[in-house]
C-alpha positions as a Markdown table, in Angstrom:
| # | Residue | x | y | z |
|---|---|---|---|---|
| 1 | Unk | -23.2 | -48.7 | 66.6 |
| 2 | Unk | -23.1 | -49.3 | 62.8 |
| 3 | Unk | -21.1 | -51.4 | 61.3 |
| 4 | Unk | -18.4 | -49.3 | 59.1 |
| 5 | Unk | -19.0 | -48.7 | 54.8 |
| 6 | Unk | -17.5 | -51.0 | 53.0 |
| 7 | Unk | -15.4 | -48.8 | 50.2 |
| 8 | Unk | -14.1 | -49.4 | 47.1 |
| 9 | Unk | -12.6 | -46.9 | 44.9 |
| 10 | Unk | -12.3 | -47.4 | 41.1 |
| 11 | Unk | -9.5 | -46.7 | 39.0 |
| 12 | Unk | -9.5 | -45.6 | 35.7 |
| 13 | Unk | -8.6 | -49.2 | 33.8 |
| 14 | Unk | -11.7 | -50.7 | 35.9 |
| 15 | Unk | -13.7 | -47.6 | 34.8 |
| 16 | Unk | -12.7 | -48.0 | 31.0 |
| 17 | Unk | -12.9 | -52.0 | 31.3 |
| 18 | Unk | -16.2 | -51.6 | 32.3 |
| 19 | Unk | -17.2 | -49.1 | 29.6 |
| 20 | Unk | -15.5 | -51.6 | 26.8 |
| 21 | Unk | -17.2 | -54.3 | 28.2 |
| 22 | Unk | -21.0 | -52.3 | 28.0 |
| 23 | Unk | -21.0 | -50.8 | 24.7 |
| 24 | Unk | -19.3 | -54.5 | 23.3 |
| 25 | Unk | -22.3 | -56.1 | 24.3 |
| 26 | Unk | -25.1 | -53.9 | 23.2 |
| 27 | Unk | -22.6 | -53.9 | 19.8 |
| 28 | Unk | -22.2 | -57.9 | 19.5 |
| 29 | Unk | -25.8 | -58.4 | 20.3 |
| 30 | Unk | -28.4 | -60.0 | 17.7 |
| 31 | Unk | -31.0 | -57.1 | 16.5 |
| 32 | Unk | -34.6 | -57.5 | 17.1 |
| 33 | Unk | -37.4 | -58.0 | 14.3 |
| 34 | Unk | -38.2 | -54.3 | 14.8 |
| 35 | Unk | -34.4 | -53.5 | 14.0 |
| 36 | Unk | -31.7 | -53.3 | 11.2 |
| 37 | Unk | -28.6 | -54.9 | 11.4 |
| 38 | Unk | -25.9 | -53.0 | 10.3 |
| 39 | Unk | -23.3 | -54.7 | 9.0 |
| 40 | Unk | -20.2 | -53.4 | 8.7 |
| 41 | Unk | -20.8 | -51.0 | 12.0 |
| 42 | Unk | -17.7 | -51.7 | 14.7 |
| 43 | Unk | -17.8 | -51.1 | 18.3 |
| 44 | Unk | -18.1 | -48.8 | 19.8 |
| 45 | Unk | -20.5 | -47.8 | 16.6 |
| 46 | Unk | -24.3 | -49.0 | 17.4 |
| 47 | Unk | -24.9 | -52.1 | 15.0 |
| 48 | Unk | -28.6 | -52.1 | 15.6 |
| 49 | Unk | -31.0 | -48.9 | 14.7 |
| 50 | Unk | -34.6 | -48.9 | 14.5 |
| 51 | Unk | -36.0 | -50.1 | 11.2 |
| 52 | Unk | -38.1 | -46.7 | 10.8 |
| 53 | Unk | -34.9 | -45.2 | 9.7 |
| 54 | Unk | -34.1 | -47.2 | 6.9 |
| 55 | Unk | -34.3 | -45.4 | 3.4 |
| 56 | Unk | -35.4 | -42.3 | 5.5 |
| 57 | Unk | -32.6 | -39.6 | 3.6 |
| 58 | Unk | -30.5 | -40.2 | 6.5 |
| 59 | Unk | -27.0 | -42.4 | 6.5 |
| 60 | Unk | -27.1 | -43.9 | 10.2 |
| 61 | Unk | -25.1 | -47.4 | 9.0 |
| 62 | Unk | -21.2 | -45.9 | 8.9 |
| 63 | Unk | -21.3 | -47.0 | 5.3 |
| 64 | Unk | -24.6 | -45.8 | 4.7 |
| 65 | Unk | -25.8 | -49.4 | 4.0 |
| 66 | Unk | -29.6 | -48.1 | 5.6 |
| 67 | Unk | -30.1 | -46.1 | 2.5 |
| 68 | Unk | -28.8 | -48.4 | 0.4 |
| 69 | Unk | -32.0 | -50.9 | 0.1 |
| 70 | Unk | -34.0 | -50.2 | -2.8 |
| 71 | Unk | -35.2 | -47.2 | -1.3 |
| 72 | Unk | -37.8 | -45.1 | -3.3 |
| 73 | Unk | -36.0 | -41.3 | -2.8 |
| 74 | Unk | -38.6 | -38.7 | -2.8 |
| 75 | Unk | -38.0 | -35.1 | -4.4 |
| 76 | Unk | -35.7 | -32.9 | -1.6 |
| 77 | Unk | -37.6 | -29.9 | -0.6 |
| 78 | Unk | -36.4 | -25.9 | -1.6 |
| 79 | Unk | -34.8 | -25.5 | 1.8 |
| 80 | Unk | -32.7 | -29.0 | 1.4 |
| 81 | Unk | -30.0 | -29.9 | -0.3 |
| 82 | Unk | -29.8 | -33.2 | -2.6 |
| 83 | Unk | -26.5 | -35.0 | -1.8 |
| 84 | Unk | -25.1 | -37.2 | -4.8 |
| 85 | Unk | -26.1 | -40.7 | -3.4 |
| 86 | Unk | -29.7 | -39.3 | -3.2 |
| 87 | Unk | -30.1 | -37.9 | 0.4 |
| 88 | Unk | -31.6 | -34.9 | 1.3 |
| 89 | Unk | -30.5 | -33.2 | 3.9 |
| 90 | Unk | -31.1 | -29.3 | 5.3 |
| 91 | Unk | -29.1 | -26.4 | 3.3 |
| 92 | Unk | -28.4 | -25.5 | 6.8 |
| 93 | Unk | -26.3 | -28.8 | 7.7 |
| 94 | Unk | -23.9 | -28.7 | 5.0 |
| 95 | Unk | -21.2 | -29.7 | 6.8 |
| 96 | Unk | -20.0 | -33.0 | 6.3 |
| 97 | Unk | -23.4 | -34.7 | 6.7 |
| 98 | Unk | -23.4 | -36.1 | 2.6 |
| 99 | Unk | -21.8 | -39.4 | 3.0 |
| 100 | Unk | -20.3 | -38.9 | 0.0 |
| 101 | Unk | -18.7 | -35.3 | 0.6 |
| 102 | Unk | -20.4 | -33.9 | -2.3 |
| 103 | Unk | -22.0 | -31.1 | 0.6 |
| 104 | Unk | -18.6 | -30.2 | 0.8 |
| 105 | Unk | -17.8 | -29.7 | -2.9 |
| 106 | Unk | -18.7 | -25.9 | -1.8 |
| 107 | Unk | -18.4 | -23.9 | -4.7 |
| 108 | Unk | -19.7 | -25.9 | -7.6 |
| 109 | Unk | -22.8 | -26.3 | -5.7 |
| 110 | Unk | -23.0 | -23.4 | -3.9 |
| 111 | Unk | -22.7 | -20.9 | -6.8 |
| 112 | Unk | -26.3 | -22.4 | -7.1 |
| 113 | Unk | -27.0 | -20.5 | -4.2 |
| 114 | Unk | -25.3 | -17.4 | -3.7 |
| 115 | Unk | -27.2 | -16.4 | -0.4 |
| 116 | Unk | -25.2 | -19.4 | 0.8 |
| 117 | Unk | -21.5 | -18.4 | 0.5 |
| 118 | Unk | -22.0 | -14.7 | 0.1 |
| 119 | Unk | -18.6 | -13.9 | -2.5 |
| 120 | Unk | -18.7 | -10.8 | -3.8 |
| 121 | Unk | -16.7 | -12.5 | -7.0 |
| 122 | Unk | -15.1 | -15.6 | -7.2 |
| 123 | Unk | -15.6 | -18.9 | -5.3 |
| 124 | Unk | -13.1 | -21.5 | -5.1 |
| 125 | Unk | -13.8 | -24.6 | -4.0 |
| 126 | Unk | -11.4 | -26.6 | -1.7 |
| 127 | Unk | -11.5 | -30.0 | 0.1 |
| 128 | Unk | -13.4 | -29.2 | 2.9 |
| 129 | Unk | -15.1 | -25.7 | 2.2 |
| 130 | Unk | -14.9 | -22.8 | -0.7 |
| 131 | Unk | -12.7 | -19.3 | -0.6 |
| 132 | Unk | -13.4 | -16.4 | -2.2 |
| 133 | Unk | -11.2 | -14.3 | -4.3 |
| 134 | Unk | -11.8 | -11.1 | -6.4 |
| 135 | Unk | -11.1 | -10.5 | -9.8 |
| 136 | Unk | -8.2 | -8.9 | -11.0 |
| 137 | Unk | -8.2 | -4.8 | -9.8 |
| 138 | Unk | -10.3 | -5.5 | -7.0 |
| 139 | Unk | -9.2 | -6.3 | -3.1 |
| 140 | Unk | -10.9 | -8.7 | -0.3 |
| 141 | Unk | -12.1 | -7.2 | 2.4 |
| 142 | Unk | -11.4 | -8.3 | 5.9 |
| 143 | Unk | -14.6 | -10.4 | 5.9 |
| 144 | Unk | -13.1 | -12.4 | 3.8 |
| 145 | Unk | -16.3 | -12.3 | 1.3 |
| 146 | Unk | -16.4 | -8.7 | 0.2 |
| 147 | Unk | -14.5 | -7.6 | -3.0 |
| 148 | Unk | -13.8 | -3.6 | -3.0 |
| 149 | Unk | -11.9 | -1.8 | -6.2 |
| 150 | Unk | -7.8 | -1.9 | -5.9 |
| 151 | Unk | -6.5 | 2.2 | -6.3 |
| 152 | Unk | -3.6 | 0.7 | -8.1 |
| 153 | Unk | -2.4 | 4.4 | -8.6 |
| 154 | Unk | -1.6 | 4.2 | -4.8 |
| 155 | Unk | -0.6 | 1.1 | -4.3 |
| 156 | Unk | 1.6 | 1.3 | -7.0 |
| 157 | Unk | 2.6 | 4.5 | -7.5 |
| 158 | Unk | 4.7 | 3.8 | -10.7 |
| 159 | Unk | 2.3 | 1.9 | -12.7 |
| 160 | Unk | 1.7 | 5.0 | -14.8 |
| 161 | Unk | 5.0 | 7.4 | -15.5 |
| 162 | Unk | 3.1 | 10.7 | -15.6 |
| 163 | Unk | -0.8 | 10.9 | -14.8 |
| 164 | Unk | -2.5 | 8.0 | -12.9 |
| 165 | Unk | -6.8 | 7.8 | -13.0 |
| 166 | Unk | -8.3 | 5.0 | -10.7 |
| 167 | Unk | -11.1 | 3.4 | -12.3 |
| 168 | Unk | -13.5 | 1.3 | -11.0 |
| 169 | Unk | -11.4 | -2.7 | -11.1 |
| 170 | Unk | -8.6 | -0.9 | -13.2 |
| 171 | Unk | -7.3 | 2.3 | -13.8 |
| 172 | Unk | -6.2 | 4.5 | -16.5 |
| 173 | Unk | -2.6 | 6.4 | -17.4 |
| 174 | Unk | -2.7 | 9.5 | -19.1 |
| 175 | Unk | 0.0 | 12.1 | -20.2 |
| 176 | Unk | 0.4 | 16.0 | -19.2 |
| 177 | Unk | -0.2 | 18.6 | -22.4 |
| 178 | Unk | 2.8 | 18.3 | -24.7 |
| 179 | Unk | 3.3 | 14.7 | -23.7 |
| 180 | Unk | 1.7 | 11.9 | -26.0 |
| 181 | Unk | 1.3 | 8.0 | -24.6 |
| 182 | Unk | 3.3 | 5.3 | -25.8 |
| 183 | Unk | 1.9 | 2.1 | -26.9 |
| 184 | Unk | 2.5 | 0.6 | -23.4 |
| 185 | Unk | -0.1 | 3.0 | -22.4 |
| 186 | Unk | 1.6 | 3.6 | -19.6 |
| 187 | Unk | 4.8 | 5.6 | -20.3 |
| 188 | Unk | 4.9 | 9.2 | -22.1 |
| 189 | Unk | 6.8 | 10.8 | -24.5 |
| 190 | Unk | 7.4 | 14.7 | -25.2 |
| 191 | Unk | 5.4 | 16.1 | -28.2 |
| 192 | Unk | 8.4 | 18.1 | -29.6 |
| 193 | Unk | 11.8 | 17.5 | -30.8 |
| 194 | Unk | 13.2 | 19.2 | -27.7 |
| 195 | Unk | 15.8 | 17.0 | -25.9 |
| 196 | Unk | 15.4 | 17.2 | -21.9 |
| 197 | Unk | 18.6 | 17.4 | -19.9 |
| 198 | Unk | 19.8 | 18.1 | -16.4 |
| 199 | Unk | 21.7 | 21.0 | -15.5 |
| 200 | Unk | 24.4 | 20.4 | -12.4 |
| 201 | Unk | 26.9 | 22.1 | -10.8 |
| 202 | Unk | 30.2 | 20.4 | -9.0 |
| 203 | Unk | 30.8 | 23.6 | -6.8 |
| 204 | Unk | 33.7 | 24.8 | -9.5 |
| 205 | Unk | 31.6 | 24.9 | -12.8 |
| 206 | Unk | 27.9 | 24.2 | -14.1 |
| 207 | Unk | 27.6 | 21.4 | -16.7 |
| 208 | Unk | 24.8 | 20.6 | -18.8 |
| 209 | Unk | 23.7 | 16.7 | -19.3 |
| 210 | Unk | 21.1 | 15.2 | -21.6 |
| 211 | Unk | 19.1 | 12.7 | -19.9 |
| 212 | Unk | 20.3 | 9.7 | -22.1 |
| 213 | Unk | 23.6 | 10.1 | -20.5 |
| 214 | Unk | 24.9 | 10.8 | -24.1 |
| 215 | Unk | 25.3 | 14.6 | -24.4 |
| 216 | Unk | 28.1 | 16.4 | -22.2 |
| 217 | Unk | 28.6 | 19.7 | -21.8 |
| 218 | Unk | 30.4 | 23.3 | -20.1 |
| 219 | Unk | 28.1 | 25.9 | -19.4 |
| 220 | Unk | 30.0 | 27.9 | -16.7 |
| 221 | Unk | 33.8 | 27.3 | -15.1 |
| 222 | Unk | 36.1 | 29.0 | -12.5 |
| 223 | Unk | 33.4 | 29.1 | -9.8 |
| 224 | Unk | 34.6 | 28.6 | -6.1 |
| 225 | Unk | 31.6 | 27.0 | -4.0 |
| 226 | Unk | 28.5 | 26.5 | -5.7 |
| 227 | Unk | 26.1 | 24.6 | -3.6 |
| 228 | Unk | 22.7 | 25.9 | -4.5 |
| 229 | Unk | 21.3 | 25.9 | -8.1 |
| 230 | Unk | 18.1 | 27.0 | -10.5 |
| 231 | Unk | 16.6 | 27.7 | -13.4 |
| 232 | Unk | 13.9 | 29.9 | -14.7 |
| 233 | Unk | 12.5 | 29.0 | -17.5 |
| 234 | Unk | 10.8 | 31.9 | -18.4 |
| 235 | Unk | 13.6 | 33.9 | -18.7 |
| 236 | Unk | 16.0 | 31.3 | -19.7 |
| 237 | Unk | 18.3 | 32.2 | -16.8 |
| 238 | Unk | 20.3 | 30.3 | -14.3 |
| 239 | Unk | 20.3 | 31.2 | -10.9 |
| 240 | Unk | 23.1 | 30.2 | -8.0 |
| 241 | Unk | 24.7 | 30.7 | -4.5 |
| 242 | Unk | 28.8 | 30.6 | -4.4 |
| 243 | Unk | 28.8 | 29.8 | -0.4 |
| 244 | Unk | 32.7 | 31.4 | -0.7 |
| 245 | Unk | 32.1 | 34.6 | -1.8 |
| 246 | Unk | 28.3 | 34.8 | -0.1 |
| 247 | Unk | 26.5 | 35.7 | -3.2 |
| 248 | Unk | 23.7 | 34.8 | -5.3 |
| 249 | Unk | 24.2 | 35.2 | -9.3 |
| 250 | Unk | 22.4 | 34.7 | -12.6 |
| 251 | Unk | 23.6 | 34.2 | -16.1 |
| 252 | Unk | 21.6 | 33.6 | -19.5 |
| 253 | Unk | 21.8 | 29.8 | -20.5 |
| 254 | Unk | 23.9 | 31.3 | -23.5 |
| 255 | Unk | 26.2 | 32.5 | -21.3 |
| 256 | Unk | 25.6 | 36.1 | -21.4 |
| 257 | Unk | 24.3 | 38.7 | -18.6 |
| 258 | Unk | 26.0 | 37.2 | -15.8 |
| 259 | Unk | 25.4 | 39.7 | -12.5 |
| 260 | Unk | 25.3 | 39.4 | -9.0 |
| 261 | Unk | 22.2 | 39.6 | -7.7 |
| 262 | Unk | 22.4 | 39.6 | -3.9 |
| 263 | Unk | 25.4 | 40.1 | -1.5 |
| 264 | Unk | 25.9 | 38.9 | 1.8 |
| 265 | Unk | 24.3 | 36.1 | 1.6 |
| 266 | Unk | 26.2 | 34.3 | 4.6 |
| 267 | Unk | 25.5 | 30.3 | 3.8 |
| 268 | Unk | 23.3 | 29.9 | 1.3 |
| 269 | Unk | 22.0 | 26.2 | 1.1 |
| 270 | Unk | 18.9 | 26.0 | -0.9 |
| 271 | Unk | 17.9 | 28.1 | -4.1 |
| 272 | Unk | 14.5 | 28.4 | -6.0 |
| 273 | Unk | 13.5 | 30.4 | -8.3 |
| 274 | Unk | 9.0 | 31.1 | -8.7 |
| 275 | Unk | 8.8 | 31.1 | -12.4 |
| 276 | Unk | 5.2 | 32.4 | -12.0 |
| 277 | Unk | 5.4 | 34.7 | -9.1 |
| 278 | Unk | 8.7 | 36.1 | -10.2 |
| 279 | Unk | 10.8 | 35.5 | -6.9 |
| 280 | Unk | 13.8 | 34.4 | -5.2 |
| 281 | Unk | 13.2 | 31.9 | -2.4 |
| 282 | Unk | 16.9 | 30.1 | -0.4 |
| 283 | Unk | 17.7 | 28.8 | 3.3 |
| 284 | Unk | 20.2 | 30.3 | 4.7 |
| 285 | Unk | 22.0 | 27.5 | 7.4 |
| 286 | Unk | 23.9 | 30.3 | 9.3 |
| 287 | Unk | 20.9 | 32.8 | 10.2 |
| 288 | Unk | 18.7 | 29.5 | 10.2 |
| 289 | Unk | 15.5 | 31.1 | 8.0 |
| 290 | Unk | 14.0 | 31.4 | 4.9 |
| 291 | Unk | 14.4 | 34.8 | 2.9 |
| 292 | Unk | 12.7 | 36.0 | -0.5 |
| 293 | Unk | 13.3 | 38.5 | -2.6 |
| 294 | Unk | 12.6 | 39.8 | -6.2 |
| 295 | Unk | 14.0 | 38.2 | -9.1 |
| 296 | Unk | 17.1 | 41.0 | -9.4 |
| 297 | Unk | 17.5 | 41.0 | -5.9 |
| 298 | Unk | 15.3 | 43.7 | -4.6 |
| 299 | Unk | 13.3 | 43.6 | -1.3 |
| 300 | Unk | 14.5 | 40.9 | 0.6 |
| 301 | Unk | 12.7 | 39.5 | 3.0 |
| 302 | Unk | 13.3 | 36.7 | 6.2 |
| 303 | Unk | 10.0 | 34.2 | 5.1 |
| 304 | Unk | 9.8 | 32.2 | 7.8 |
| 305 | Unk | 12.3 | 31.0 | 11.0 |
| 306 | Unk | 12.4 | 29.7 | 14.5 |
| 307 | Unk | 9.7 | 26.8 | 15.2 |
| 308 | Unk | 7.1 | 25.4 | 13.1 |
| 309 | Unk | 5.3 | 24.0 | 15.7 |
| 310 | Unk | 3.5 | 24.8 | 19.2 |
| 311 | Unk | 5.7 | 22.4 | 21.5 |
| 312 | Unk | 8.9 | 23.9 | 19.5 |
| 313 | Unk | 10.1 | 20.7 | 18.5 |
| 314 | Unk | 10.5 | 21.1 | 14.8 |
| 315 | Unk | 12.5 | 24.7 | 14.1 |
| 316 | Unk | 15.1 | 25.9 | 11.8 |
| 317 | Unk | 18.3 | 24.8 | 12.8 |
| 318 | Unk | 20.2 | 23.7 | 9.5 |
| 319 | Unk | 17.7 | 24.5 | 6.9 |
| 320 | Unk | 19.5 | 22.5 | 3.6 |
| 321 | Unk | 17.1 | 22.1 | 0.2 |
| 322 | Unk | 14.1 | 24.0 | -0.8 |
| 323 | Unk | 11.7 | 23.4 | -3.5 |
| 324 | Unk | 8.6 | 25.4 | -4.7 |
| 325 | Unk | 4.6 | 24.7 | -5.9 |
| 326 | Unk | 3.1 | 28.1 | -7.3 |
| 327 | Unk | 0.0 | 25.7 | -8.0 |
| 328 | Unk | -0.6 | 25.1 | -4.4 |
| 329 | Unk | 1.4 | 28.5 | -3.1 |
| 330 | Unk | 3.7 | 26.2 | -0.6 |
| 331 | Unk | 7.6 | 26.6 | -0.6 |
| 332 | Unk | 8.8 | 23.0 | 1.1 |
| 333 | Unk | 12.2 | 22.7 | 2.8 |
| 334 | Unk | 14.0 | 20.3 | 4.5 |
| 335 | Unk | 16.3 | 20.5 | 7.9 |
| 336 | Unk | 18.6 | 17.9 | 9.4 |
| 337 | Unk | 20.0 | 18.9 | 12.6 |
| 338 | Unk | 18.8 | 17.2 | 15.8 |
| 339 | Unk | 15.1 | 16.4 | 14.4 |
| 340 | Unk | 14.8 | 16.2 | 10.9 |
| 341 | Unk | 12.0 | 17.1 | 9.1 |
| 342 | Unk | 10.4 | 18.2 | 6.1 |
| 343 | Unk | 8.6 | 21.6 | 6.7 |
| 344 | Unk | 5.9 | 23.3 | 4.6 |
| 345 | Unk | 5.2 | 27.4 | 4.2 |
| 346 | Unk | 2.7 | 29.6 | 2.3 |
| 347 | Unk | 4.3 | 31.7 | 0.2 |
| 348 | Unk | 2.8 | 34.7 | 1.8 |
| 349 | Unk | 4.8 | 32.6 | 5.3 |
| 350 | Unk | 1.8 | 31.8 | 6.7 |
| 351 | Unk | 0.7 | 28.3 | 8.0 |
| 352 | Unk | 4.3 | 27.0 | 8.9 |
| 353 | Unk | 4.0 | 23.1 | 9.7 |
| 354 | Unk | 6.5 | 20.1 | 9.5 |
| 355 | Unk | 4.6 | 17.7 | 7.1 |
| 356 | Unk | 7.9 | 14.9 | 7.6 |
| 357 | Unk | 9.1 | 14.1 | 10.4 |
| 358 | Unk | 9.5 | 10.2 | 10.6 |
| 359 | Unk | 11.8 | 8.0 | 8.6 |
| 360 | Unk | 14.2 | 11.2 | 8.0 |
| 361 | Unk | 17.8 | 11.6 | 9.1 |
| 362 | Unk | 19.4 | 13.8 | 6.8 |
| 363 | Unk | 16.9 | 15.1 | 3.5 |
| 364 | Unk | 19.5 | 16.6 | 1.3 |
| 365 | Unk | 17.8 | 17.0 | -1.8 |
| 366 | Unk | 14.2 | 17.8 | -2.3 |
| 367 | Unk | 12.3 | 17.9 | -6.0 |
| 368 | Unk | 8.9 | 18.4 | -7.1 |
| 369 | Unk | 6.7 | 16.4 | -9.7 |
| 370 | Unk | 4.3 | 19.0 | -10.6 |
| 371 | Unk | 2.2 | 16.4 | -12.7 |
| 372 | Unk | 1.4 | 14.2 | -10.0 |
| 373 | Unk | 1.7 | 16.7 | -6.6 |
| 374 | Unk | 4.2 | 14.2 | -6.0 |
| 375 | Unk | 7.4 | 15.3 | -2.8 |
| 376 | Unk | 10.6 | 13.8 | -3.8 |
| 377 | Unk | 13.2 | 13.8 | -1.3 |
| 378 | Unk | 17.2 | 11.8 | -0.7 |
| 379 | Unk | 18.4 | 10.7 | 3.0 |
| 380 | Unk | 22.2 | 10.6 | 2.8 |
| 381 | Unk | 21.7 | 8.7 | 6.1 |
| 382 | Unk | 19.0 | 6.4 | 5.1 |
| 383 | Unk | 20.4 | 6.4 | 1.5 |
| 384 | Unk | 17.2 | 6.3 | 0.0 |
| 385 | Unk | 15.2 | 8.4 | -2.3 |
| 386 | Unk | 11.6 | 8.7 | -1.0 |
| 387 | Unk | 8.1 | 10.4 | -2.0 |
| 388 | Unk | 5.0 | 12.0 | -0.4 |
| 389 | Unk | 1.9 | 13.2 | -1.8 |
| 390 | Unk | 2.0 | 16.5 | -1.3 |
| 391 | Unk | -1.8 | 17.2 | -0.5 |
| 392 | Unk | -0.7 | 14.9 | 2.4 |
| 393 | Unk | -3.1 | 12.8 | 1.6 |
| 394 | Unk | -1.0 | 9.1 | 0.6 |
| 395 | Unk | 1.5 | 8.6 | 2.8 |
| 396 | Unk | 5.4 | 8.3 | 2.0 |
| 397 | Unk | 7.1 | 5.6 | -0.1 |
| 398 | Unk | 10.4 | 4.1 | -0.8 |
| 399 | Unk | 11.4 | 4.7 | -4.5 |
| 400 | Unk | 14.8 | 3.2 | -4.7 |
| 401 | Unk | 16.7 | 2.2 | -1.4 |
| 402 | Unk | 20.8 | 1.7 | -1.4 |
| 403 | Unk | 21.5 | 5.1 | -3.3 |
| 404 | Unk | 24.2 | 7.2 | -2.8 |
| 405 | Unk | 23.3 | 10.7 | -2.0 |
């Protein structure tokens, strides 16, 4: 029989003693004729290197003390890059292989080659690498290299008060006819000495109110509900639904002519008046539908009701404001019973579709800018006035949040 192994199992301090003990020696030892002594190396760093690498562009001492003896540097090559102590080394290594850190120095170097960093713009350097920015009006792209033009008219959709143009790395405000642009260049001002003002009603009169909040004025009293109100400005006539006695008036703005124009009317919400097409559109929140009719009442029709959608999830339930784009031929409404939304209809009542439907509890009010296409809208829930393209095209924005409507 044989005899049993003899064992011995290391442990880790015996492992690392030994290590210590290897690369001390081959450290400590004296370097041959055929070798360079570098001086200031420390274990575990290698103290002796062959003597064929001395002055050969390459630091191997820690201090680079090898390329540090008289050495004759020779011309780096087009695919190499000079570092500032004199070594060359590949444009492909630069990457903390200078000694001196200036391959790092990214930018101030590496604007010299542009195939190198690849910024579209800008290139900063930093302590270890380079960054690259765009110039003002201009984006980076995810690749963090690319630089693509800004649409500041979208991403701000104030910077211009009237008519926004994206140019390429800017962008240009302009005003609609009859409007001239202030020296800001951004804001516009009305080519005539008329003074704009809001017309309001408080459902027992209608007042008028300049927009300065300095003129103040009656226009009609003794009213009992009005919730719904218009104006055609063709005809200089005011338009309104009294929700008490279920009827929908006019009067001149001078105060004369007033009639009723349609009866029965059983709760009127909404009221807008087609100033081109010459028609009466309003919601009624009882019958839940939309009706039309002609300016004096004649021919009135139901426009549009029940579900805007296939899966009958968006449907006239309490139909509240209504606003109107002859341009584009949509009437827009909004309803807030158990899934408020924002819905869209041709004025012929074709093409029903809900356009809103998140970030919407209760639209009350609904306005057009007809400059911009722009879909203004108030949440009395949300308390919030909001905004949508309305070729659907930019998506919804807050305005001003914390508002009471």
């Amino acid at each position: 029989l044989l005899p049993p192994p003899l064992t011995h199992t290391l442990n880790i301090n015996e492992i690392l003693s030994s290590c210590f003990v290897s690369h001390t020696h081959a450290a400590n030892r004296s370097c041959s004729p055929q070798e360079f002594t570098c001086i200031n190396n420390r274990p575990p760093q290698r103290k002796c290197i062959p003597r064929d690498w001395v002055c050969d562009g390459d630091a191997d001492c820690s201090d680079a003390y090898d390329e540090h003896q008289n050495c004759t540097r020779r011309s780096c090559s087009a695919n190499e890059f000079t570092c500032n102590n004199g070594l060359c080394i590949r444009n492909s290594y630069r990457n903390d292989d200078c000694n001196d850190n200036s391959d790092e120095k990214g930018c101030e170097i590496l604007n010299h080659y542009p195939s190198m960093h690849h910024c579209d713009h800008n290139c900063t350097d930093t302590p270890t690498s380079f960054i690259c920015t765009c110039r003002h009006g201009y984006r980076l792209m995810s690749d963090n290299k690319t630089c693509d033009d800004e649409d500041e008219c979208s991403v701000r959709p104030s910077v211009c008060s009237q008519v926004c143009e994206n140019t390429m790395g800017s962008y240009v405000c302009k005003c609609a006819p009859g409007f001239l642009r202030e020296p800001d260049g951004r804001s516009c001002r009305q080519n005539s000495n008329i003074t704009p003002y809001l017309i309001f009603s408080n459902r027992y009169y209608l007042r008028n109110l300049s927009t300065d909040g300095e003129a103040y004025s009656l226009i009609l009293q003794g009213l009992t509900s009005v919730v719904a109100l218009d104006f055609d400005r063709v005809d200089k006539r005011l338009y309104w639904i009294d929700v008490s006695r279920r009827v929908l008036e006019r009067m001149f703005f001078n105060g004369t002519g007033r009639e009723v124009v349609v009866n029965g009317i059983l709760h009127g919400e909404g009221l807008a008046v087609d100033w081109v097409g010459r028609k009466l559109y309003w919601v009624d929140s009882f019958l839940d539908c939309m009706k039309v009719s002609e300016l004096d009442g004649r021919f009135v029709r139901k426009l549009a009701e029940h579900c805007v959608d296939a899966n009958n999830t968006y449907c006239f339930e309490n139909p509240r404001a209504i606003a109107l784009h002859p341009k584009l031929g949509y009437v827009y409404w909004t309803d807030w019973r158990d899934k408020a939304f924002i819905g869209r209809v041709g004025m012929d009542g074709n093409n029903k579709s809900a356009i809103i439907t998140t970030k919407i509890e209760w639209p009350n009010g609904l306005t057009i800018d007809y400059t911009n296409d722009k879909l203004y809208w108030s949440d009395a829930h949300l308390n919030y006035i909001e905004l949508n393209q309305q070729k659907g095209k930019k998506p919804q924005q807050t305005v001003h949040r914390g508002v009471t409507v």
